[in-house]
N, C-alpha and C positions, 0 to 999 in steps of 0.2 A: 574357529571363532576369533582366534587373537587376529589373523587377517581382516576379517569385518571391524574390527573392532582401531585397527589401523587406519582402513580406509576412512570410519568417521573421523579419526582423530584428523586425518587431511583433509577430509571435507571441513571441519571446525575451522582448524588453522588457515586455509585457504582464501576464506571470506575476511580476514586480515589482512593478506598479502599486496602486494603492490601489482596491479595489472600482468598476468601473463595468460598461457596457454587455460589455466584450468579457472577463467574469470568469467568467462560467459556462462551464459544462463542454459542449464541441463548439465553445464561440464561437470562439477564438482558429484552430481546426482549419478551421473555415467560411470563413475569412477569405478563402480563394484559391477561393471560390464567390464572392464580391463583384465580381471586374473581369468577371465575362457577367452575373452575376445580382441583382445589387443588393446593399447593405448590408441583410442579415438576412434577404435574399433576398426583396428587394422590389424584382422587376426591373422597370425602366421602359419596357423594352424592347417593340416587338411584336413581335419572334420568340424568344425566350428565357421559358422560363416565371417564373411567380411558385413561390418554395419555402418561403416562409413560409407557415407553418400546413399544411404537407404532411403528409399521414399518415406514421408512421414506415415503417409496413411498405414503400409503394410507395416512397418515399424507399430506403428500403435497395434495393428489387428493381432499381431503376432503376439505381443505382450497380453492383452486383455485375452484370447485364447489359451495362451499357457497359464494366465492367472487362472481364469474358471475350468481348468482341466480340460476344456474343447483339445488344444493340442497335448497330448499327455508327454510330460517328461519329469520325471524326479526330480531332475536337477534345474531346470527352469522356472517351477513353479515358483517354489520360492521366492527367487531371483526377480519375478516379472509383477508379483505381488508387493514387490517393494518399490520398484520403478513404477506403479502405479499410485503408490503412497507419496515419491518421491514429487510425484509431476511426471506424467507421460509424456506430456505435449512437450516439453521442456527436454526432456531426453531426447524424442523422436528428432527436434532442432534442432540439439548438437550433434546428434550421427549425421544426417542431414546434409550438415552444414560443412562436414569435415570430406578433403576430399579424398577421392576414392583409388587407393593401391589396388592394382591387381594383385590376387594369390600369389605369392612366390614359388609355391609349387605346380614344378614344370610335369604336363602329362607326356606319354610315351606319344611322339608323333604319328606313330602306326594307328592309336586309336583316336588321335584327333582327326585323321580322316575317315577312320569307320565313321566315328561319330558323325561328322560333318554331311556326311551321304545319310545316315540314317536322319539326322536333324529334321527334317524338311515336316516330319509329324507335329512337332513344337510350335511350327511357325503360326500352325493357325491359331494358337493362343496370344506364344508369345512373342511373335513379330519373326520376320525373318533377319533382325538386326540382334535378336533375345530379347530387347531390352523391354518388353513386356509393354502393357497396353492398363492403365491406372481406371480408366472407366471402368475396364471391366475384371477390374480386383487380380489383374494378373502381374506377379511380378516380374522385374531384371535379373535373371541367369547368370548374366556374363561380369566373366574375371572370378566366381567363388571358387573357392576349394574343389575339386573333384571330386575328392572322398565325400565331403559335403553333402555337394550335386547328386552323386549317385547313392547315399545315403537315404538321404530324401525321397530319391523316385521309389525306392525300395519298401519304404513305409506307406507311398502312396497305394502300391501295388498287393501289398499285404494287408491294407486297410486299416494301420495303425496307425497316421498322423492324422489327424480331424475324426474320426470314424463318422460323427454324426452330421457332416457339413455338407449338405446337400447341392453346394455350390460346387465341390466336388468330384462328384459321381463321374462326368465323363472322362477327366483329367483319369481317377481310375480306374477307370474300364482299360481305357488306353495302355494305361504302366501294365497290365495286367497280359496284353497281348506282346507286350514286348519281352525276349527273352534277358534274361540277368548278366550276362556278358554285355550285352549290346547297350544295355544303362549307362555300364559304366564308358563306353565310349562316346556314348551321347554327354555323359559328364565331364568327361577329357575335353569334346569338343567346347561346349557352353561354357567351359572354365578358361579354354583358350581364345574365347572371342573379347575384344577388346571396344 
């Protein structure tokens, strides 16, 4: 709590301050996305994603999911219930707007080529660049975390991120024929594409 309770106090003090980084509109709201996600949302983490340079759209879907429980997580809930209080659209604009670091963590090259060969399944979603297709609600892969990456496909395949999102379904089927090594090299890969 004393951390929450910090970040207001910067957010308070902030809107006094004389023009800098944390001036524009969503920043100061962002701010209690920095202790998982990095400053500006450029997580260093490998299991927390990167949210700089996120599309606004998924940005927002992800939040309003983990507020109404669609995405289940203990620890985002919360978190995405507030950003929703704060201003969505206002947040979704400063991740946005900030540009985008690749992951700093480096995957074992041996599995960035498994991955790479195995890749070619992804493509028909999300592009054979990764960078995903916004019509039709799929997102950018490339540069997250690995652990991430392969985190994710894992839940897909287990049926425990979205359960009831019928937009879903094929994505997994898919993770579902794929075996659990081979995830995680599809994630080496997609985290090494730039």
């Amino acid at each position: 709590m004393p951390f929450i309770m910090s970040l207001l106090l910067v957010i308070a003090v902030a809107g006094t301050a004389a023009a800098g980084p944390l001036d524009g509109p969503g920043a100061p709201q962002a701010l209690v996305c920095s202790a998982c996600h990095g400053f500006g949302g450029q997580s260093q983490s490998n299991t927390m994603p990167i949210l700089a340079g996120i599309a606004p759209w998924y940005f927002k879907k992800a939040i309003q999911d983990y507020a109404a429980g669609k995405r289940q997580s203990p620890e985002m809930e919360p978190y995405a219930k507030q950003v929703l209080q704060f201003g969505v659209d206002d947040v979704a604009a400063y991740f946005a707007a900030q540009p985008r670091t690749a992951t700093p963590v480096k995957p074992e090259p041996a599995a960035v080529e498994r991955g790479r060969a195995a890749a070619v399944q992804c493509t028909v979603c999300h592009g054979v660049s990764g960078k995903g297709d916004p019509s039709r609600g799929v997102p950018d892969l490339t540069g997250q975390p690995p652990g991430y990456l392969r985190n994710q496909m894992l839940l897909f395949k287990a049926d425990r991120r979205s359960p009831a999102d019928d937009q879903l379904k094929a994505l997994k089927a898919l993770m579902r024929t794929i075996p659990d090594e081979q995830l995680a090299d599809l994630a080496a890969y997609w985290s090494s594409v730039r």
